[in-house]
C-alpha positions as YAML, in Angstrom:
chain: A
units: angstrom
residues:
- id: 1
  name: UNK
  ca: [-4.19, 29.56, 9.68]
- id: 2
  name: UNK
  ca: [-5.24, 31.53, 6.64]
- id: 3
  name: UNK
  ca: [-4.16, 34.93, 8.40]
- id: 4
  name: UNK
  ca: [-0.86, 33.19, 8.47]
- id: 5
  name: UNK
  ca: [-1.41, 31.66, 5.18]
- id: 6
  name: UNK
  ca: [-2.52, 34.94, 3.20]
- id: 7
  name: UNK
  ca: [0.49, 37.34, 4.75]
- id: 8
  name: UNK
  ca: [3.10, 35.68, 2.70]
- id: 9
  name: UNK
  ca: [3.09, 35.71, -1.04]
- id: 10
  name: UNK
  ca: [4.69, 32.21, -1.64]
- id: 11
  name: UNK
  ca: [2.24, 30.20, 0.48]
- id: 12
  name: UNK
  ca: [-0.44, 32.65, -0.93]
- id: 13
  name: UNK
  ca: [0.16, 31.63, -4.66]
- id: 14
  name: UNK
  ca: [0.71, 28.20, -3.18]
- id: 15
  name: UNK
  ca: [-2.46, 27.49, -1.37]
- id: 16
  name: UNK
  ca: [-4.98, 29.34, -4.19]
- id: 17
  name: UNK
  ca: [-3.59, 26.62, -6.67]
- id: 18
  name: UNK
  ca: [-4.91, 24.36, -5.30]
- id: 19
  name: UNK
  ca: [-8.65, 22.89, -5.66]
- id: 20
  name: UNK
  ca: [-11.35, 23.97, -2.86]
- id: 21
  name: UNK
  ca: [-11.37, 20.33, -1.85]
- id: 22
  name: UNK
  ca: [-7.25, 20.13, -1.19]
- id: 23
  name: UNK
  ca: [-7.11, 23.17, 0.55]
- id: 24
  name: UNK
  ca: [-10.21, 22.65, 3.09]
- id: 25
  name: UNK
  ca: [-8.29, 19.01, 3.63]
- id: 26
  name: UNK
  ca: [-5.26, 21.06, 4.05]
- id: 27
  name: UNK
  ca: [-6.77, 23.29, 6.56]
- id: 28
  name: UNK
  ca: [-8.79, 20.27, 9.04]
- id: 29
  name: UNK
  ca: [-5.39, 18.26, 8.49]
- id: 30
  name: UNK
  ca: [-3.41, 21.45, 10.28]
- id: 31
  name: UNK
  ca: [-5.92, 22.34, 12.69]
- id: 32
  name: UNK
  ca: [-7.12, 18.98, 13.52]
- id: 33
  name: UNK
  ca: [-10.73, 20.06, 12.80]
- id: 34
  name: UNK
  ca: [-11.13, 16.28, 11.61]
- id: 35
  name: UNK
  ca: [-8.77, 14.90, 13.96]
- id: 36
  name: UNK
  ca: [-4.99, 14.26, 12.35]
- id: 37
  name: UNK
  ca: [-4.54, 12.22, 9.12]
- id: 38
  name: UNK
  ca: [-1.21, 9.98, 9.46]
- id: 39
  name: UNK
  ca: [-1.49, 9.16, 5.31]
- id: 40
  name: UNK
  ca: [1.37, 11.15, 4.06]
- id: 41
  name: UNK
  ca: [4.41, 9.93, 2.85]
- id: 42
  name: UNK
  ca: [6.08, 13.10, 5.39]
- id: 43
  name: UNK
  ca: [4.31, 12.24, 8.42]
- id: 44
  name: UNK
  ca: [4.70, 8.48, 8.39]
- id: 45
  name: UNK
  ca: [8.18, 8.38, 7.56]
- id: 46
  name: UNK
  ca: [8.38, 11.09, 10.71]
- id: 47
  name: UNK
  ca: [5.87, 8.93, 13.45]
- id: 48
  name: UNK
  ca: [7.40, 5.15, 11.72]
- id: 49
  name: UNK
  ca: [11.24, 5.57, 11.38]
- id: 50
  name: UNK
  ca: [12.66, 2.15, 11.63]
- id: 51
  name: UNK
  ca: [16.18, 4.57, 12.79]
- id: 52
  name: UNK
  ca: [14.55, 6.52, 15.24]
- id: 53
  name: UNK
  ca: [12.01, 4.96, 16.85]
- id: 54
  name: UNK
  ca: [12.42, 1.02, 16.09]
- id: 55
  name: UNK
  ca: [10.35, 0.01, 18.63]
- id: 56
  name: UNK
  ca: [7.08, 1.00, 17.10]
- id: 57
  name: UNK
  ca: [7.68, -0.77, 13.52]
- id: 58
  name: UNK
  ca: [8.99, -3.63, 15.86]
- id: 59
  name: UNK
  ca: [5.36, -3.60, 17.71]
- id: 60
  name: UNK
  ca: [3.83, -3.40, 14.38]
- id: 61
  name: UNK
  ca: [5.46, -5.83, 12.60]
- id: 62
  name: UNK
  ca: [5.09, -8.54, 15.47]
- id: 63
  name: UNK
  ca: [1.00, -7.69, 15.34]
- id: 64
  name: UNK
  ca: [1.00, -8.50, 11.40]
- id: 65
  name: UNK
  ca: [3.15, -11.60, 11.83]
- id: 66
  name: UNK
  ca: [1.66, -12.87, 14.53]
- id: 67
  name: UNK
  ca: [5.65, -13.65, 16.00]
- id: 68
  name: UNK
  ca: [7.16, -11.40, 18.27]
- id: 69
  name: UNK
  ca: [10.45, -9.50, 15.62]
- id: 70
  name: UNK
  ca: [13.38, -7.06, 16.42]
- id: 71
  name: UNK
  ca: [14.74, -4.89, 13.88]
- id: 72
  name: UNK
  ca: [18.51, -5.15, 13.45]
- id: 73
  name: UNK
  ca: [18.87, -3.23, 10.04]
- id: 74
  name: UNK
  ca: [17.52, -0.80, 7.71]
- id: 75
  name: UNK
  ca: [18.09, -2.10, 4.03]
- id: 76
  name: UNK
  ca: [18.41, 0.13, 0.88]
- id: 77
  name: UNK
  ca: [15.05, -0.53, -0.85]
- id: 78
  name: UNK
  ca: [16.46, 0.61, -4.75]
- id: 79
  name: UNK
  ca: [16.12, -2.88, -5.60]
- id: 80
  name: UNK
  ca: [13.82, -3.30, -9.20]
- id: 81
  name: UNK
  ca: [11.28, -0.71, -7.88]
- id: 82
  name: UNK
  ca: [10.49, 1.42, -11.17]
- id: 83
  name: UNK
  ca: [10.52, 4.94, -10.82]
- id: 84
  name: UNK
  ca: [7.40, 5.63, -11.76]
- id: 85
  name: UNK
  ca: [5.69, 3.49, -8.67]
- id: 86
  name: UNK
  ca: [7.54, 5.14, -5.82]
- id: 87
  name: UNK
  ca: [5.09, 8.09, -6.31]
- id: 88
  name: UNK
  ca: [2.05, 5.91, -5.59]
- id: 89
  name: UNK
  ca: [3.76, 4.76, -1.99]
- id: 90
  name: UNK
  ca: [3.19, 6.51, 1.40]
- id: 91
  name: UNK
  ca: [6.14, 4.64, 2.39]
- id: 92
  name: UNK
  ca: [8.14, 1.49, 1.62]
- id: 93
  name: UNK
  ca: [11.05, 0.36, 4.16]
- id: 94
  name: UNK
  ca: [12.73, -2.89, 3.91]
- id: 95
  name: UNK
  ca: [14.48, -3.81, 7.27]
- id: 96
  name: UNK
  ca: [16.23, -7.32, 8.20]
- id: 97
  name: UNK
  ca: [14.97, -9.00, 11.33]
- id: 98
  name: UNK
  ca: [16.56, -10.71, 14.51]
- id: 99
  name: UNK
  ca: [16.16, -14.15, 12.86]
- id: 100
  name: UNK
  ca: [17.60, -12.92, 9.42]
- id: 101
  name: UNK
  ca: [14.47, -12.93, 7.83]
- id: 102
  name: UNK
  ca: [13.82, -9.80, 5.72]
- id: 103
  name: UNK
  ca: [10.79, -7.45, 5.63]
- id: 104
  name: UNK
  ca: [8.84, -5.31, 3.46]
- id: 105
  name: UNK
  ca: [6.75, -3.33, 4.43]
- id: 106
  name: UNK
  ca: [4.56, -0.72, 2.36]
- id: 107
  name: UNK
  ca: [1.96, 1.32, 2.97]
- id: 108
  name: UNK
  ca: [0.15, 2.32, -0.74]
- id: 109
  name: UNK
  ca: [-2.17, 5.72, -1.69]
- id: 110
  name: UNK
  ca: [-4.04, 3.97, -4.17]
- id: 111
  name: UNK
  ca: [-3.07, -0.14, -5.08]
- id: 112
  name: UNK
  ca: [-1.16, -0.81, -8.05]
- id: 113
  name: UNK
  ca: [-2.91, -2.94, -10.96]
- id: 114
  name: UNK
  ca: [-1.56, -6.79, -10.82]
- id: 115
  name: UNK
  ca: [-0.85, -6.54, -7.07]
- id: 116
  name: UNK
  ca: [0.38, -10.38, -6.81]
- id: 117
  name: UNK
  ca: [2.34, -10.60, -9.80]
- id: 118
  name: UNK
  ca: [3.95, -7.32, -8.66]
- id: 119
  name: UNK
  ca: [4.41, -8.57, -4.76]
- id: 120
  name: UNK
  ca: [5.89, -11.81, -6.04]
- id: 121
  name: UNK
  ca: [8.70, -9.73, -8.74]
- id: 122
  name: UNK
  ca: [9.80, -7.45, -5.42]
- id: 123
  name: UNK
  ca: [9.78, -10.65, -3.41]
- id: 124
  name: UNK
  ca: [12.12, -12.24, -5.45]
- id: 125
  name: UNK
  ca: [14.16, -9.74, -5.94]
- id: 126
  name: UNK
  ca: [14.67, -8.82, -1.97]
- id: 127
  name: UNK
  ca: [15.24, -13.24, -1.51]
- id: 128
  name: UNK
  ca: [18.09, -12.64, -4.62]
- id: 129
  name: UNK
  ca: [19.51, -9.98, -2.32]
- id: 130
  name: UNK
  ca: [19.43, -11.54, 0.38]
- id: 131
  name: UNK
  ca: [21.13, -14.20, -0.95]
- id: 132
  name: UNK
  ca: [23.77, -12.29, -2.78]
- id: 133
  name: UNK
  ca: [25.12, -10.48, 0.36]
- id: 134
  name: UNK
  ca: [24.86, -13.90, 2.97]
- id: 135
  name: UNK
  ca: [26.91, -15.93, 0.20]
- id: 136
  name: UNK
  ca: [29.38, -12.69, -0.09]
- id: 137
  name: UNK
  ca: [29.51, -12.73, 3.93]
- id: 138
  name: UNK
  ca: [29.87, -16.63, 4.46]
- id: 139
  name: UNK
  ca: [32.27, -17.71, 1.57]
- id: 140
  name: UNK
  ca: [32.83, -21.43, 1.32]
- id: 141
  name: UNK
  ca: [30.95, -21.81, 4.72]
- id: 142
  name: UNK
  ca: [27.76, -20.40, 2.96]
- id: 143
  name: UNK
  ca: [24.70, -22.84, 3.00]
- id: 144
  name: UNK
  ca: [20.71, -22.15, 1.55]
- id: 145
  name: UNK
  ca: [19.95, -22.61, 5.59]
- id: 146
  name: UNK
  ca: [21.37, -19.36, 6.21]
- id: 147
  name: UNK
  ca: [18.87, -17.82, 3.86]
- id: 148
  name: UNK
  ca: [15.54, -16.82, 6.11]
- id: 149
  name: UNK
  ca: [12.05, -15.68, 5.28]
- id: 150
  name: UNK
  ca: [11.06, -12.77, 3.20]
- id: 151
  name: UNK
  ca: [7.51, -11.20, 4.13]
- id: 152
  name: UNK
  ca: [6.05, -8.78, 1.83]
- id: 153
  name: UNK
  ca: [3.52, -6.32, 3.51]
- id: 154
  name: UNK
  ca: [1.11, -4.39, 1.91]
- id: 155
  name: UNK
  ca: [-1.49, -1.79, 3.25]
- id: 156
  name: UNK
  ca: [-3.66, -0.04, 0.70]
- id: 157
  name: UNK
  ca: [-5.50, 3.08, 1.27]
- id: 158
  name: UNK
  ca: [-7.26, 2.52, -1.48]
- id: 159
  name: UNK
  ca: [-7.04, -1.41, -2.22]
- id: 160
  name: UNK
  ca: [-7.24, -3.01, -5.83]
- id: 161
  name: UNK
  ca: [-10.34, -4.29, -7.16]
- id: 162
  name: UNK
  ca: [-9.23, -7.78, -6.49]
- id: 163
  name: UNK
  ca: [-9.91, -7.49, -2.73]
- id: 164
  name: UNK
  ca: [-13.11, -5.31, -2.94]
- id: 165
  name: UNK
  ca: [-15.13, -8.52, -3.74]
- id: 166
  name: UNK
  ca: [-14.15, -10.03, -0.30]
- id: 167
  name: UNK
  ca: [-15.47, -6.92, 2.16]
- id: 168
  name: UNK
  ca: [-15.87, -8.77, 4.77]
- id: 169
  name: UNK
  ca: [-11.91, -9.67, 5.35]
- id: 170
  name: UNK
  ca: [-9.27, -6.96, 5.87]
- id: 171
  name: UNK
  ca: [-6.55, -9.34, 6.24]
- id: 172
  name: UNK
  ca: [-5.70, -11.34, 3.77]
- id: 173
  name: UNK
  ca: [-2.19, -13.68, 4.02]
- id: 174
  name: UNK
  ca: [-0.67, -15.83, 1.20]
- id: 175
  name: UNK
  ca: [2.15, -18.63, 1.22]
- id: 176
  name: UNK
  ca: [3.40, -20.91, -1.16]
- id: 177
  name: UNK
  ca: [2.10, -24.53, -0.22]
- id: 178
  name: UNK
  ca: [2.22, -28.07, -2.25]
- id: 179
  name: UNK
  ca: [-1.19, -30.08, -3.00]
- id: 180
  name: UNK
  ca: [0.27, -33.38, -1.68]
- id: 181
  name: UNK
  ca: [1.50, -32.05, 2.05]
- id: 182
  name: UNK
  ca: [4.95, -32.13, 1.40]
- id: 183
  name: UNK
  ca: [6.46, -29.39, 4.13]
- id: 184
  name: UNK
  ca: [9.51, -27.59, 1.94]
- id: 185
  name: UNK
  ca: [10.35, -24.01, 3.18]
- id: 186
  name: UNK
  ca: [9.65, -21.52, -0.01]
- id: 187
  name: UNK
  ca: [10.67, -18.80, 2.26]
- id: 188
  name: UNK
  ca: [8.54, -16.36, 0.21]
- id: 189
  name: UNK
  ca: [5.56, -15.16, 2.40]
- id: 190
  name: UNK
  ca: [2.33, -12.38, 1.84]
- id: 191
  name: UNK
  ca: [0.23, -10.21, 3.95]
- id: 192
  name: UNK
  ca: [-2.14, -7.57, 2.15]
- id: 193
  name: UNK
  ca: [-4.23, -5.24, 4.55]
- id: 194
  name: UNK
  ca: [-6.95, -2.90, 2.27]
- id: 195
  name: UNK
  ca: [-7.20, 0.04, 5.13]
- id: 196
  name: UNK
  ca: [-10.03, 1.01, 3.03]
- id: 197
  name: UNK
  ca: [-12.34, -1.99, 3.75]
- id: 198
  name: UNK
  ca: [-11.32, -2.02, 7.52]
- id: 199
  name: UNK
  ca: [-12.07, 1.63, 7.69]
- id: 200
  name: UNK
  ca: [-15.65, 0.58, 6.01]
- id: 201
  name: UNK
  ca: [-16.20, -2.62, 8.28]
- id: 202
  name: UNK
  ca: [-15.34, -0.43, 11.26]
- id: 203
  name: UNK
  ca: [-18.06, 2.29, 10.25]
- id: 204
  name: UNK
  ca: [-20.76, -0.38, 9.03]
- id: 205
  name: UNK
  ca: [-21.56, -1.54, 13.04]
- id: 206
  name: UNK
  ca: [-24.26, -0.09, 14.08]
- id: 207
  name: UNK
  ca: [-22.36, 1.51, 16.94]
- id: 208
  name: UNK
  ca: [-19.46, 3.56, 17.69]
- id: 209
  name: UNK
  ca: [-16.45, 2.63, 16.56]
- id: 210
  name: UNK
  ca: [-14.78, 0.29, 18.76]
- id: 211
  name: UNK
  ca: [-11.07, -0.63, 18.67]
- id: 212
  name: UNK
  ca: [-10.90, -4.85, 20.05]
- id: 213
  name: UNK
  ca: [-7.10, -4.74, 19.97]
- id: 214
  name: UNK
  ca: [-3.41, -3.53, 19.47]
- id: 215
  name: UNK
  ca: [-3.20, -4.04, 15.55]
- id: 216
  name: UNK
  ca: [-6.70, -2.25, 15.52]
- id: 217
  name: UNK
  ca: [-5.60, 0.41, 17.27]
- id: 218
  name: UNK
  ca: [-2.69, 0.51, 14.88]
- id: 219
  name: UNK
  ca: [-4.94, 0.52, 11.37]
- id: 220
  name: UNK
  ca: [-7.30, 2.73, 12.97]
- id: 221
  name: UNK
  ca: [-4.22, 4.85, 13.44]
- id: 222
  name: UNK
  ca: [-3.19, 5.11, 10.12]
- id: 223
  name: UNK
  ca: [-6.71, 5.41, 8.41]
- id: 224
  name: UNK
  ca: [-9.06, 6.54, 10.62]
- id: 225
  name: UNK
  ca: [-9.29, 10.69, 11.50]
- id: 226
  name: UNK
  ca: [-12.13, 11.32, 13.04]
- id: 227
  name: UNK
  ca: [-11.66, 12.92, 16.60]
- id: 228
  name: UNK
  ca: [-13.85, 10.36, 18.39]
- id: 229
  name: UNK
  ca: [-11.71, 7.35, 17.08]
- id: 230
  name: UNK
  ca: [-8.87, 8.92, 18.21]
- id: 231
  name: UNK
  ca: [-9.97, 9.89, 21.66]
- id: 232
  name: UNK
  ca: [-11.24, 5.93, 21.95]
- id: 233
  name: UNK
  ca: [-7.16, 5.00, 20.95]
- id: 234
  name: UNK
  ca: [-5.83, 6.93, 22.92]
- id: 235
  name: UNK
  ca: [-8.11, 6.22, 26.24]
- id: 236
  name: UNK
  ca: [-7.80, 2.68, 25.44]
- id: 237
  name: UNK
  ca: [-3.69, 2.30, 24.53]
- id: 238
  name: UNK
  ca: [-2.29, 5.67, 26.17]
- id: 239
  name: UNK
  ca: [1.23, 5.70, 24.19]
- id: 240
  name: UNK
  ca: [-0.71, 6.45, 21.14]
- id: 241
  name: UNK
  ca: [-0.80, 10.05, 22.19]
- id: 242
  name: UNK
  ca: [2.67, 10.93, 21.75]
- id: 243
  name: UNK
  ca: [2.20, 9.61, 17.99]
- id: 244
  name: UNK
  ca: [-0.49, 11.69, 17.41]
- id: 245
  name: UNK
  ca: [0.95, 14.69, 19.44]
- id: 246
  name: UNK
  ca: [4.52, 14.21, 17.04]
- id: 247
  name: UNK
  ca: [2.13, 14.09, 14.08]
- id: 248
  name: UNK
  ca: [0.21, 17.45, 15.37]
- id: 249
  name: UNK
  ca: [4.28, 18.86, 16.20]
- id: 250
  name: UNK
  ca: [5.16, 18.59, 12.53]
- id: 251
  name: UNK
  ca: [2.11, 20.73, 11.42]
- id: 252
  name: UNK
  ca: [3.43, 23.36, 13.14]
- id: 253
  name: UNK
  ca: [5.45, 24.79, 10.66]
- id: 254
  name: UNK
  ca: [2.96, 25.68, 8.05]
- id: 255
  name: UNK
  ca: [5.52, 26.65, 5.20]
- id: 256
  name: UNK
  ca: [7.41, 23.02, 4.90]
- id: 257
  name: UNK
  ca: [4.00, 21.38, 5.91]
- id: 258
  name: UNK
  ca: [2.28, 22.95, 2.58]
- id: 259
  name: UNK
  ca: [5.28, 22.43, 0.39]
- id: 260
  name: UNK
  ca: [5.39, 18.55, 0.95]
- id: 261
  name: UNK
  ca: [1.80, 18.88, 0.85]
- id: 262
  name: UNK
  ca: [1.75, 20.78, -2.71]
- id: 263
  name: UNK
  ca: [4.47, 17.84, -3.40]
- id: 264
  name: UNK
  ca: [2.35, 15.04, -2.35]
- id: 265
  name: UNK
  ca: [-1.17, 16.28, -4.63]
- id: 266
  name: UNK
  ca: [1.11, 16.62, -7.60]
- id: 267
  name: UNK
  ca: [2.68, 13.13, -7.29]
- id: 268
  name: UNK
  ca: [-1.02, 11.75, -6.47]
- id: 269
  name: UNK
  ca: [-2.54, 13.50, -9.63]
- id: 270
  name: UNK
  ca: [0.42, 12.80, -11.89]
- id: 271
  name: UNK
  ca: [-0.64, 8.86, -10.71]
- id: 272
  name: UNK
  ca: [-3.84, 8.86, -10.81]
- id: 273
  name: UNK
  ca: [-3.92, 10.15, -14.71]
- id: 274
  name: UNK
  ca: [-1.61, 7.42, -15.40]
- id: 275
  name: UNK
  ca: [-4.12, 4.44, -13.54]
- id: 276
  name: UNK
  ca: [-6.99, 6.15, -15.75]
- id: 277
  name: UNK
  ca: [-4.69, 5.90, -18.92]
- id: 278
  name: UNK
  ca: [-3.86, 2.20, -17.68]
- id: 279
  name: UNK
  ca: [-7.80, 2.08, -17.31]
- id: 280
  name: UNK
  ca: [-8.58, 3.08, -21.15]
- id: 281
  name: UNK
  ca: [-6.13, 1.39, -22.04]
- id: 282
  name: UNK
  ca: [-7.46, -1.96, -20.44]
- id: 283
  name: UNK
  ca: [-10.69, -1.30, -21.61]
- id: 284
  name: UNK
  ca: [-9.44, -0.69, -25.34]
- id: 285
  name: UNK
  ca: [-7.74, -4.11, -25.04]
- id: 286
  name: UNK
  ca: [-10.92, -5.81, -23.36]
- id: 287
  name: UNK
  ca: [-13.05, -4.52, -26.31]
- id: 288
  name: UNK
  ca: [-10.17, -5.39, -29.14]
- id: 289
  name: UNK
  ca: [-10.69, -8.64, -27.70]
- id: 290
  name: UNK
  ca: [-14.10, -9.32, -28.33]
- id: 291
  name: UNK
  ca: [-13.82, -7.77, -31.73]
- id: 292
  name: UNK
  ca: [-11.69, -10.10, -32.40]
- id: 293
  name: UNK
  ca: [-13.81, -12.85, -31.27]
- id: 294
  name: UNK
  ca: [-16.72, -11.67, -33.17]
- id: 295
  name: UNK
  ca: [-14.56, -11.59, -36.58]
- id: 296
  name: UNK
  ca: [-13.19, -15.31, -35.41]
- id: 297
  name: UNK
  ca: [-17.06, -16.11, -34.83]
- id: 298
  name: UNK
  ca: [-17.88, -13.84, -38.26]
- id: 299
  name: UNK
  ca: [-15.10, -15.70, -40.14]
- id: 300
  name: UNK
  ca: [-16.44, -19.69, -39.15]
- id: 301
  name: UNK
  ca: [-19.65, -19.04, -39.97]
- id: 302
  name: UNK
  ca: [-19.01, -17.94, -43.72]
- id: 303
  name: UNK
  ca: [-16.99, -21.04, -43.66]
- id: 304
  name: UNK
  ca: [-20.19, -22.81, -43.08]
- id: 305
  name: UNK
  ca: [-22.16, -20.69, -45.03]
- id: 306
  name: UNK
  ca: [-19.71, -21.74, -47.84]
- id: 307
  name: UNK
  ca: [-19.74, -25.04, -47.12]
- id: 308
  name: UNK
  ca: [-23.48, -25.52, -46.66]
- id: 309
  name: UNK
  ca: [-23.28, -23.69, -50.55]
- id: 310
  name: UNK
  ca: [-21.37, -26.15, -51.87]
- id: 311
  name: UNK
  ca: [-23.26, -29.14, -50.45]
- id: 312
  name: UNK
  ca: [-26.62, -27.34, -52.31]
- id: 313
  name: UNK
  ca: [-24.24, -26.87, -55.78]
- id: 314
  name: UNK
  ca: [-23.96, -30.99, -55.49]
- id: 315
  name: UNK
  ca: [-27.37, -31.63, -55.51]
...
């Protein structure tokens, strides 16, 4: 790999840019010394094209619902996504179901501060979509029946803090429900998976890792590299091998491998100095805020020092 590497100039320059860490990942993620890594925005949108091979985001949605779903459409996704967030997604596809219903599904490098509030503005916007194209379809003859579910799915390979403080649960689904048991659709449904705190439940046992089930098998998939997980996938759910043999296909050619691989670090370090600037920034405002407390606490008690003054000048 280096021989192959080092006798071209370009990929030469390339690869010595890079940090010692990012090119020894670059190296056991092309020769599968580490077993393959699926996390790249290339080689999932290559192994889970909704176009291409439906079948396995059909599989994989059904395991996350828990209901059995057929793809019938791949939707533009330009929606209200800022700019600046695409870079922080492996990959984000939008596809309508059988049913009607619409789904979202993401899979995230590292997990965007304000995760609900940001689920619950892309939500909305997909349901306002949806709703926008069924009226345009139906005419007169359009009802609010015809509008169906929309489920927003998150993985995180890293997750937000918010779900770090419940390590025990990997799985984590949200719907809008009343307090008084009144049953109204809100159509509007949640499902966060933080890959991270799988991987770590999964490597906690005091045993070798064992995959219980399908949507194991698939999260083990996406997050887990090391050879002897794989070879447990694979001797347990046999189709998995022509995933991994695809993803093992597409490292063949090292030159557009290392170029969306040289794309990918730049993306993830432009990102990751912005969620340390949002960091600062957060901290700045946390500590602003308890100035600003002490000058309120500061400020009542000269009031009372004052006031305690003038009750001595009376007597």
């Amino acid at each position: 790999m280096l021989n192959e590497i080092e006798s071209k100039s370009r990929l030469k320059n390339l690869f010595y840019e890079w940090t010692e860490e990012n090119q020894n990942e670059f190296l056991d993620f092309c020769t599968g010394v580490k077993g393959i890594k699926i996390m790249y925005d290339f080689m999932i949108k290559e192994i889970l094209n909704p176009e291409n091979t439906p079948e396995r985001v059909n599989e994989l949605l059904t395991l996350l619902l828990g209901q059995r779903v057929r793809i019938v459409d791949v939707l533009p996704n330009d929606g209200t996504r800022l700019a600046d967030e695409s870079t922080l997604l492996i990959t984000d596809m939008v596809v309508q179901l059988e049913d009607g219903s619409i789904a979202n599904l993401e899979i995230q490098k590292i997990g965007y501060y304000f995760p609900g509030e940001r689920s619950a503005c892309y939500s909305a916007d997909l349901l306002l979509r949806q709703y926008k194209r069924v009226r345009g379809i139906k005419g007169k003859r359009f009802s609010y029946r015809d509008i169906k579910q929309v489920y927003t799915i998150v993985l995180f390979e890293k997750s937000p803090t918010e779900f770090q403080k419940f390590s025990n649960n990997y799985i984590h689904r949200f719907m809008q429900k009343s307090d008084t048991g009144v049953n109204i659709n809100l159509l509007q449904e949640y499902l966060f998976i933080p890959l991270d705190i799988f991987k770590k439940n999964q490597q906690n046992e005091n045993r070798s890792v064992k995959i219980e089930n399908r949507l194991e098998a698939w999260l083990a998939f996406f997050c887990m590299d090391d050879p002897e997980t794989i070879i447990e996938i694979i001797e347990k759910y046999p189709d998995f091998k022509e995933m991994y043999e695809q993803a093992y296909d597409v490292c063949r050619n090292i030159e557009e491998v290392m170029q969306m691989f040289s794309k990918e670090l730049l993306e993830l370090d432009r990102n990751t100095v912005k969620l340390m600037i949002d960091d600062m920034q957060k901290e700045i405002d946390c500590q602003r805020e308890q100035l600003s407390q002490k000058d309120e606490e500061m400020l009542e008690m000269r009031k009372e020092i004052q006031r305690l003054q003038q009750l001595l000048d009376k007597k």
